[in-house]
N, C-alpha and C positions, 0 to 999 in steps of 0.2 A: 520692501524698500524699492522704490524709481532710481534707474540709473539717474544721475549725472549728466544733463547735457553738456556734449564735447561744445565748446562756445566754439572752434576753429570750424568744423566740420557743421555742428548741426544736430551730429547722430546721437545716439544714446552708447554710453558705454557700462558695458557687465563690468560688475563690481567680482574682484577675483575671489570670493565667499560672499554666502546668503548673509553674514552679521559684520562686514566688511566696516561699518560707520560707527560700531562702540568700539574699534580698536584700532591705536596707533599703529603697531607692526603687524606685519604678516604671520604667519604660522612657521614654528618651526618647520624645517624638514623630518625630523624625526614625528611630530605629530601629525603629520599630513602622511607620512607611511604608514601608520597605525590607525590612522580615521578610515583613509580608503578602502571602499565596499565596491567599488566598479567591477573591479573582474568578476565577481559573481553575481552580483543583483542586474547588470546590464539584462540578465533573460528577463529579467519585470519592465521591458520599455513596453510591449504589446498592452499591457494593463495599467503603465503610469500614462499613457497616452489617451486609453481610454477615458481613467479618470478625470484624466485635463482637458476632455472635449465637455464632460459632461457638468464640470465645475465652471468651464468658462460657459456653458449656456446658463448655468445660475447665474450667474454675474451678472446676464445680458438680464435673464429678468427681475433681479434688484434693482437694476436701473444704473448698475457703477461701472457697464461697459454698454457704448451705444452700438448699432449693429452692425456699421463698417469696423469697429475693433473688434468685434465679434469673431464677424468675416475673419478679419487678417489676422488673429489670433489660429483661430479654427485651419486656415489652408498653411500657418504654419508648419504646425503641430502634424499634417497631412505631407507635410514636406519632410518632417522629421522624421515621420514613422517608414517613409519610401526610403529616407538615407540608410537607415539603422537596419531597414528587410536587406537591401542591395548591398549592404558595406560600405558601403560611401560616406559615413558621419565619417569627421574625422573629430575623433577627442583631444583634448588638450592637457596638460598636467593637473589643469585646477579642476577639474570635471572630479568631487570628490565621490561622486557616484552615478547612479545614471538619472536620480531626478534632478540635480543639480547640469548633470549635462543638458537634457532634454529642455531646459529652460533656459539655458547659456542661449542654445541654439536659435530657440524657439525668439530668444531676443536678438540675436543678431539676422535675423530676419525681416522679423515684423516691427523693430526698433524701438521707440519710449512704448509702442503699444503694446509689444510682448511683455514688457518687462510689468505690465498688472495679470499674467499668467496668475500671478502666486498670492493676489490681493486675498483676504479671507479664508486662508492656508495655510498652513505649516507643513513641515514637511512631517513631523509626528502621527497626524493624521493622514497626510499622503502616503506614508508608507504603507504603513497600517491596512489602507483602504488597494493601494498595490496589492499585496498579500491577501487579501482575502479575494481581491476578483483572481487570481494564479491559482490558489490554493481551491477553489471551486473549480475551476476547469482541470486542473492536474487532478484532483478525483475521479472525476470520470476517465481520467485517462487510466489513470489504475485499473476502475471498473470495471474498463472494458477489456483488458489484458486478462482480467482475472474471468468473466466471463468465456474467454478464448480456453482458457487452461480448464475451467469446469468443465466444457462442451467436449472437449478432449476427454477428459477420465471417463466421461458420458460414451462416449464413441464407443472407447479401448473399451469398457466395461459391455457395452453391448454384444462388440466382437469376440468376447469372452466367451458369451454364452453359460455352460453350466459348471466352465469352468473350476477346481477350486483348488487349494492349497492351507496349510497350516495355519492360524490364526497365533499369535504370542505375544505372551507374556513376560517379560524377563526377556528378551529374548529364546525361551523355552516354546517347544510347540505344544500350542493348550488344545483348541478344538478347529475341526477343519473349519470351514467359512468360500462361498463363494470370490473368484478373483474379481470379479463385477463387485460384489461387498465390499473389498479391499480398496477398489479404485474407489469408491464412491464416499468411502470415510473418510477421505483426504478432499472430495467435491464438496461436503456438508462443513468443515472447517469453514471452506473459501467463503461457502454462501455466509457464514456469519463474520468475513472478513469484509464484503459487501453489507452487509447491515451496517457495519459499524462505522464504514465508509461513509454508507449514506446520510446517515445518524449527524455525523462531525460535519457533513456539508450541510445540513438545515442547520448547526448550530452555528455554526460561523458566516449564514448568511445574514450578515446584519451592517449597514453600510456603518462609520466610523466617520467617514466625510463630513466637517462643519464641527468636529470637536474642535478646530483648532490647532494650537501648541498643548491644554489642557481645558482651558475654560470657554470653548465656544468661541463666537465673535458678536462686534457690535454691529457690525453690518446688518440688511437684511436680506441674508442667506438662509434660503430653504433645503434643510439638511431631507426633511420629507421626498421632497420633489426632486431631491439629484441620485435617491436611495432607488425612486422609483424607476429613473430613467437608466438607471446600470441595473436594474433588477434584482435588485435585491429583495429580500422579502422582507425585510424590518429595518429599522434606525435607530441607534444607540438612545440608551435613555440617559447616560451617564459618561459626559465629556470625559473626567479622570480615568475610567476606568475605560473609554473607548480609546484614547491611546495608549495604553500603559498595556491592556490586555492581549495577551498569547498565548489563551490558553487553546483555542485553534490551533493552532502550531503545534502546542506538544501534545494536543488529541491526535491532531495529525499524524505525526512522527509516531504515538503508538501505535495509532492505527497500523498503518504500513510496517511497523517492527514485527507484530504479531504474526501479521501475514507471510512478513519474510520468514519466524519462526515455523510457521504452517510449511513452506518450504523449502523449508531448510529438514525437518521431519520427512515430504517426501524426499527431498535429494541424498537422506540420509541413504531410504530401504533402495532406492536406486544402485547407489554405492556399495552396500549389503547382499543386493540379489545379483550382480553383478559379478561379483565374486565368484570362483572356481567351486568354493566350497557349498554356497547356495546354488547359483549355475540358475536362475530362475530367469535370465532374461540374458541377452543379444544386445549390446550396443551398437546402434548402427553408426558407420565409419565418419558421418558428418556431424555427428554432434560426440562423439571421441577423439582424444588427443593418443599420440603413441609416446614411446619415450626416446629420449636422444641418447642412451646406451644398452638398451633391451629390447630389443628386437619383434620379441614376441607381446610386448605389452598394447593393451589396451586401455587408456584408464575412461576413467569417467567424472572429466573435468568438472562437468556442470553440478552434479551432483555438489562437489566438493565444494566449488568458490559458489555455489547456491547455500552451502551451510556456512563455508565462511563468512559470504557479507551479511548472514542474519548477526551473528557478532558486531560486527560492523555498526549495525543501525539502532542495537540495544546499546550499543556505547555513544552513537549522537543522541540517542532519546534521554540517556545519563545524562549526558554534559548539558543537555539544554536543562533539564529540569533543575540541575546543578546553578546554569546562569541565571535561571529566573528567580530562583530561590530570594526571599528576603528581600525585595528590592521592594525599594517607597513610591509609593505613588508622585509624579504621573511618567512620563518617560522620562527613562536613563538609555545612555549610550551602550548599556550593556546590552541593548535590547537587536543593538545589530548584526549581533552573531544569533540569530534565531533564523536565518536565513541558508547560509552555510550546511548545518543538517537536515533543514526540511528540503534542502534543493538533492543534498547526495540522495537523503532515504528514498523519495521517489522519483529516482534516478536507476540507483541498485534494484531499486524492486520492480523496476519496469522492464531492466535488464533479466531479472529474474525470471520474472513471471514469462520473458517471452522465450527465452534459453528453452525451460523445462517444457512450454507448451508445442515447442518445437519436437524436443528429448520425446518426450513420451508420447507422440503422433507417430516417431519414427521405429519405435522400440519394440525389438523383441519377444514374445513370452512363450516359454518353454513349458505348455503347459502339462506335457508328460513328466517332467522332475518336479512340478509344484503337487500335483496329485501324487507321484511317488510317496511323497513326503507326509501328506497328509494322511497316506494310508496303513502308516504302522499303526497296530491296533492299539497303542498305547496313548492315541488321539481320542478315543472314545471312550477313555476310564469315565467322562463326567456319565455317557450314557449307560452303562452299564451300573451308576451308581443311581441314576434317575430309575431306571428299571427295577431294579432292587427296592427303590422309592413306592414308584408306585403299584409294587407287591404290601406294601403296607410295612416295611421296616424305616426308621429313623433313618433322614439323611446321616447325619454324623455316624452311625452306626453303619449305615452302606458306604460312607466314604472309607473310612478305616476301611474293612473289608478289601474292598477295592483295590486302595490302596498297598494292601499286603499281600495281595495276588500280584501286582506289578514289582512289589522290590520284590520278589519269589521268581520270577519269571527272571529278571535283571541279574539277582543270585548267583539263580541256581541255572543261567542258560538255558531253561523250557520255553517256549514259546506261548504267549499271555493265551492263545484261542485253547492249547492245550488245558491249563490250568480253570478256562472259563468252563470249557464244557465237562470239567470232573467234577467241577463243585456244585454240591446240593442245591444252592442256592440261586444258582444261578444255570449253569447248563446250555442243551443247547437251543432253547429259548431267546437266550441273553448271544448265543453266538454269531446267531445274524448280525447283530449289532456291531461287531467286526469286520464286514464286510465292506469290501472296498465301496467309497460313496452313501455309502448308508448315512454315515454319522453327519454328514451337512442337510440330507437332505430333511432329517428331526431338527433342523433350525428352524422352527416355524411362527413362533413368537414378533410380535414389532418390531419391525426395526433388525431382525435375527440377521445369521447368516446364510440363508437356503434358498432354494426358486423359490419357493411359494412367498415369504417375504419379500424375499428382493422384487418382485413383481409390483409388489404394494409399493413398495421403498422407491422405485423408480419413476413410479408416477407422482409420487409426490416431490422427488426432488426434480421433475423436468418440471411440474407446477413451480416452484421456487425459479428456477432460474427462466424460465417465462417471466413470472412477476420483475425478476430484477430486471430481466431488457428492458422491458417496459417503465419501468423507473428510470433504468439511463437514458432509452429515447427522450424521454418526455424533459428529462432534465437537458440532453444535449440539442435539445431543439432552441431551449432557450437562450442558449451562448448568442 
């Protein structure tokens, strides 16, 4: 809709709402406090700006704007986007968000000529086409926070060396395991938090621009050619379903839930090894909080509010999938709270992700009590049942065994190496196997927990996160 020329003045005036001319009254106040989205969506000006340069050079080559409105459309929009970096816009009450501001502005500028900003648009598909150029660039901004935090457990685990400590189950200790193994199962997580990053960002690159309100336009508007010039790699095949659709969004928001899940898992054993009773690791003083009546405390903030806000982002991944639910095709207004959790989630997780990357660069490891711990001989019952194995007895048959030599020991207070080297079966053959470091070093299998594994294991996961730099360059080259 064309302002109104003021017949006193000359100028154009903005109409106080985009549907201003099918309604006699104004909006309530109560509905105008309930519609507005400004305070959060305003961070999508860098991307509704973009799309509006790249919508107004469609225009120009439809032929529906000649190339001086072009012009003073385009050094608007350039005037806009310097107010909005510098602070300087100033908004007004009716601004019901920021592409309705950005267009208020952009016409009291360039006057009847701003005001075909919005010819062959809605804002349905302007949003829509918002959110996906945001939601591509905020991936990589994850990506690359998470790549920070792998190179990190990369680091720590190399400074480990041969390092090792208890492996468990239940929290029980099963079998020893290198602390480079340990770091590194929480680095193989990440990598598949980046897949699945990348995954959601080819799938949502598909421009949405020229759907319209739902059915397209009559104009002749090349949806192809404005997909190509914001780079996108495809174009909606299906108007309805190009506005109406989020499922980017709640790919999104899992995505990053998972991942905060991932760390929220480390922030846990953080939290765990930390502990007097474990004693595995040293908080350094910058990334620990003390307490305001305990003198002697130490805690380990990050660990905790890293497990609290995966909470947090599993409950916006709820509530979104909860709003999208059941709704008809094409857009509804419910669709404006799909913003709200994808802005916290990768917000939290970027807080996240840089806290722990910090945490565990500066942290600790005590690796005399992690090998302590690994070396009670009741860490190598499985080897002592494998040996038994391959003497040629039934696993289940050497488990049991096994097994009744350690409640025996636990009983009757003898010491398991006593009871290993009296029995027929076993002896002192099997007693080596007791041996302080022995039992990590028989982790030799794919993937295991021992040097000779981890050797293999490391090179493959530094191949892995090579390939994914290389995937982020190539993709942040193209912003």
């Amino acid at each position: 809709m064309s302002p109104e020329p003021d017949t006193a003045s000359g100028e154009s005036k903005v109409p106080r709402q985009l549907w201003e001319g099918r309604f006699d009254h104004g909006p309530a106040d109560a509905l105008m406090a309930l519609s507005v989205s400004l305070a959060f969506d305003k961070r999508l000006f860098p991307d509704d700006i973009e799309g509006s340069r790249a919508h107004v050079r469609g225009l120009l080559r439809a032929g529906i704007l000649d190339a001086d409105e072009e012009r003073a459309i385009l050094m608007a929009l350039d005037q806009v986007g310097q107010e909005l970096v510098d602070g300087s816009f100033e908004f007004t009450p009716t601004d019901e968000d920021i592409h309705t501001a950005i267009e208020r502005r952009v016409t009291e500028i360039a006057g009847a000529t701003g005001a075909k900003l919005h010819t062959g648009r809605s804002r349905n598909d302007q949003v829509a086409l918002d959110l996906r150029i945001f939601s591509k660039r905020e991936i990589l901004g994850v990506v690359e926070r998470i790549l920070a935090l792998q190179q990190a457990l990369l680091d720590r685990a190399d400074d480990a060396g041969d390092a090792y400590l208890p492996g468990y189950t239940h929290l029980q200790r099963a079998q020893p395991v290198l602390l480079s193994h340990h770091l590194l199962a929480h680095g193989w997580a990440l990598a598949r938090d980046t897949d699945r990053l990348f995954d959601c960002r080819g799938r949502l690159d598909v421009s949405p621009l020229g759907a319209g309100a739902l059915a397209g336009s009559s104009l002749d508007l090349s949806p192809e050619l404005v997909a190509e010039e914001l780079g996108f790699a495809g174009v909606f095949d299906n108007s309805l379903d190009a506005v109406s659709d989020r499922d980017f969004v709640a790919e999104l928001v899992f995505a990053v839930t998972l991942c905060a899940v991932h760390l929220s898992r480390l922030g846990e054993e953080v939290i765990i090894w930390a502990t007097e009773e474990f004693g595995f690791i040293a908080l350094p003083d910058e990334y620990s909080t003390g307490s305001s009546m305990l003198p002697q405390k130490k805690n380990p903030d990050i660990g905790e509010l890293v497990r609290g806000k995966s909470g947090r982002l599993i409950g916006n991944l709820a509530g979104l999938l909860a709003t999208l639910k059941a709704l008809p095709l094409a857009y509804n207004r419910d669709l404006q709270e799909d913003k709200e959790p994808l802005f916290d989630s990768l917000d939290q997780v970027n807080l996240s992700l840089t806290a722990l990357t910090g945490l565990l660069r500066s942290v600790s490891f005590d690796t005399e009590r992690m090998q302590a711990a690994a070396d009670i001989p009741e860490v190598a019952a499985t080897d002592l049942a494998e040996h038994l194995v391959a003497g040629g007895m039934p696993f289940r048959e050497a488990h049991a065994l096994v097994g009744a030599l350690v409640a025996e020991s636990q009983r009757e207070g003898v010491p398991l190496e006593e009871l290993v080297e009296d029995h027929g079966d076993l002896g002192l053959p099997a007693l080596g196997l007791l041996q302080q470091g022995v039992a990590v070093r028989r982790r030799r299998t794919r993937g295991g927990g021992g040097p000779e594994a981890f050797g293999e294991q490391r090179a493959r996961f530094t191949e892995v996160l090579d390939r994914d730099r290389a995937r982020w360059s190539s993709l942040a080259r193209g912003l």
